[in-house]
Backbone as CSV, one residue per row, in Angstrom:
resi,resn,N_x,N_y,N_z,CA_x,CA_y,CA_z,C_x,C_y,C_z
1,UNK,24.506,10.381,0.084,25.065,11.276,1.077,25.622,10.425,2.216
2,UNK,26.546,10.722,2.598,27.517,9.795,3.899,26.786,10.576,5.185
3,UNK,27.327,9.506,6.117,26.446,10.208,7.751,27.081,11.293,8.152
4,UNK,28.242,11.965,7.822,29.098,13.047,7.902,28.360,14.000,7.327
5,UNK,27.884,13.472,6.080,27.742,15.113,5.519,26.396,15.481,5.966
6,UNK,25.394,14.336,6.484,23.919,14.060,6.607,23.860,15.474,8.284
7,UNK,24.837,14.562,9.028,25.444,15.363,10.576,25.360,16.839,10.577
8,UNK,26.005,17.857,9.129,25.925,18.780,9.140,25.245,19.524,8.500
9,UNK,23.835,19.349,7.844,23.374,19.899,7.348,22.863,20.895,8.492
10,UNK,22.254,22.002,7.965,21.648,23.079,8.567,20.248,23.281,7.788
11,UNK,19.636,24.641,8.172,18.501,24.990,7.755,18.754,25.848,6.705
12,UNK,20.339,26.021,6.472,20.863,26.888,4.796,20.733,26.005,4.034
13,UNK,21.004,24.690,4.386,21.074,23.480,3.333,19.818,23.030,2.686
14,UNK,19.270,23.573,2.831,17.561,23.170,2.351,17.061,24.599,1.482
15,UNK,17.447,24.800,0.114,17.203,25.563,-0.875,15.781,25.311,-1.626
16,UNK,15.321,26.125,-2.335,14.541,26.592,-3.420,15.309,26.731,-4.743
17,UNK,14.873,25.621,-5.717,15.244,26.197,-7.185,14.390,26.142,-8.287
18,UNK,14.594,26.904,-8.816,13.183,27.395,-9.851,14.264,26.817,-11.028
19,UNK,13.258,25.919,-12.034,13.920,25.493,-12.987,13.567,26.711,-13.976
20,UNK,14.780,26.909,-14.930,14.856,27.647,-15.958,13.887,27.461,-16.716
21,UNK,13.309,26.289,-17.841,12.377,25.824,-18.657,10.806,26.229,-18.077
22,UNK,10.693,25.464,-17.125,9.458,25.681,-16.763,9.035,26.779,-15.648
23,UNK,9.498,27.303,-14.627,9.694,28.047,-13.707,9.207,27.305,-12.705
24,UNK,9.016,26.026,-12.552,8.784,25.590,-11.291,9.972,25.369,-10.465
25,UNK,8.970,25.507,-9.042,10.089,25.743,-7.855,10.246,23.870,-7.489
26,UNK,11.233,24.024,-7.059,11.455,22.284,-7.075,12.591,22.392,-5.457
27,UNK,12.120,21.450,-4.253,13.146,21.749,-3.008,14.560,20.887,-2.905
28,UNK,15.734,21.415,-3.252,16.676,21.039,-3.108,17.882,20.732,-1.850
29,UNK,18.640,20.037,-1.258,19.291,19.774,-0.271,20.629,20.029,-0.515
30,UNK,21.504,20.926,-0.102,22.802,21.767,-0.770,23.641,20.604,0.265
31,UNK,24.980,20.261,-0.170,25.884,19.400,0.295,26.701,20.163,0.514
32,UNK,27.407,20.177,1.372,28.718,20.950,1.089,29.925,20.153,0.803
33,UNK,31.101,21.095,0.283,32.251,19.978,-0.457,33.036,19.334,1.138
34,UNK,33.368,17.793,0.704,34.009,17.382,1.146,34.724,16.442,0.496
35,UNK,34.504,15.104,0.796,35.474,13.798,0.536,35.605,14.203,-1.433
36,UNK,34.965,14.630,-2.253,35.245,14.642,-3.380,35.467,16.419,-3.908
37,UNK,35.457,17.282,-2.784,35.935,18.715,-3.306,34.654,19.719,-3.474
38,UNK,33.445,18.860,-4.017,32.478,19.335,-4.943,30.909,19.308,-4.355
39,UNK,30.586,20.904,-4.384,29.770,21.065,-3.626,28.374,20.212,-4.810
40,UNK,27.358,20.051,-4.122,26.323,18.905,-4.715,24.991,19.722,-4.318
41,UNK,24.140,19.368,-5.148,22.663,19.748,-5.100,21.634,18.276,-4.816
42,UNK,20.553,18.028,-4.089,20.147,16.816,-4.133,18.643,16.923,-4.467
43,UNK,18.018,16.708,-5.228,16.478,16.968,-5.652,16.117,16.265,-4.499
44,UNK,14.704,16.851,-3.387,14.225,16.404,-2.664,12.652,16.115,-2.600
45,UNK,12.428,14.856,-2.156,10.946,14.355,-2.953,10.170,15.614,-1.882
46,UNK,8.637,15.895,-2.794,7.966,16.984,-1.988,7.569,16.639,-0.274
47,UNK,7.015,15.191,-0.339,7.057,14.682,0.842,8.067,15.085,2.230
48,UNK,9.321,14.882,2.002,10.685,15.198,2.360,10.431,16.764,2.855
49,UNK,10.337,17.000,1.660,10.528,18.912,1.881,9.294,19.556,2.919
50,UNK,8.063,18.832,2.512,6.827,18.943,3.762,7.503,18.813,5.501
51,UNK,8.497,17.986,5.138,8.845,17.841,6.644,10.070,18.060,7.283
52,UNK,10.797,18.862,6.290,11.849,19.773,6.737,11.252,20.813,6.867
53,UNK,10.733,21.482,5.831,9.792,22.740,6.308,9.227,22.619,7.519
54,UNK,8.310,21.634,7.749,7.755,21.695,9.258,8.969,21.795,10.461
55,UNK,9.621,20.888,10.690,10.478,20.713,11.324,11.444,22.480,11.564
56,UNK,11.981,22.923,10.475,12.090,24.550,9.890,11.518,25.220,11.361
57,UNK,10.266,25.096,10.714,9.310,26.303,11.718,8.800,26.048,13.213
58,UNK,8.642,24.514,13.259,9.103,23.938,14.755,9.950,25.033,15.494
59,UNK,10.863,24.916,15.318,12.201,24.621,15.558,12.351,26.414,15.865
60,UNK,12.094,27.160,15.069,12.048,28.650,14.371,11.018,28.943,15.755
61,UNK,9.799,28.734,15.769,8.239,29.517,16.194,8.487,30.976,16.209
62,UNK,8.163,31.112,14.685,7.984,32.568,14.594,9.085,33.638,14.815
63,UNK,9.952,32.844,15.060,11.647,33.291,14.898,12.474,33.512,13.765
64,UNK,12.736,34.810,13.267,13.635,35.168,11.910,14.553,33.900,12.672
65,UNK,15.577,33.844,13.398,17.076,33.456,13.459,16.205,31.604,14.055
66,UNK,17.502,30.975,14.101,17.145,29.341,14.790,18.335,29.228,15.787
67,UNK,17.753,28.817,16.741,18.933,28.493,17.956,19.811,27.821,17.494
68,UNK,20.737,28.262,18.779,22.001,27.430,18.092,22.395,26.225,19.052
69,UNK,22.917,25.473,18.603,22.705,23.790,19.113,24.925,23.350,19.212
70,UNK,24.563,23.029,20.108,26.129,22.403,20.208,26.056,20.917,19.575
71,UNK,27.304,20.632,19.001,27.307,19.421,18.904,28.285,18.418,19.227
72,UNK,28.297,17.616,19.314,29.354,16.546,20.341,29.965,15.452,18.869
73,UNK,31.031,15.238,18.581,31.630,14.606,17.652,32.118,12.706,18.771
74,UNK,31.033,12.209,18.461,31.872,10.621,19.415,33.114,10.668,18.684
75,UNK,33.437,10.524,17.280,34.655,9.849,16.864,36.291,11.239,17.528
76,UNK,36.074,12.597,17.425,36.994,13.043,17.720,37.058,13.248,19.684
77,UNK,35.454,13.432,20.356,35.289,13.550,21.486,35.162,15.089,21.529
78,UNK,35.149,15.722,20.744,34.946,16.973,20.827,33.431,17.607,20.931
């Protein structure tokens, strides 16, 4: 993953997928398309996912919605 695409992830980008075969749930990191068109799935070690989840509900406390955060681009200045 490039620092661009790393920059925009959100708290949509952090999925649940249940494999077909076995039905286990396994936590995935959704990319969205850019430099190659094609949106991407990234298997995420459970460790990882322990601490997006936390971070998640940090962030959340007990909040359906998550604030919304401005962000500052150095390279355009925007």
């Amino acid at each position: 993953m490039r620092i661009e695409e790393a920059l925009e992830r959100t708290h949509h980008s952090f999925v649940a997928y249940q494999l077909p075969t076995t039905g286990e749930i396994v936590p995935m990191l959704q990319v969205a398309p850019s430099k190659l068109d094609q949106e991407r799935l990234l298997l995420v070690s459970p460790e990882l996912g322990e601490v997006l989840t936390a971070i998640i509900h940090r962030v959340r406390r007990g909040q359906q919605a998550m604030p919304l955060v401005s962000a500052y681009d150095s390279l355009e200045r925007l």
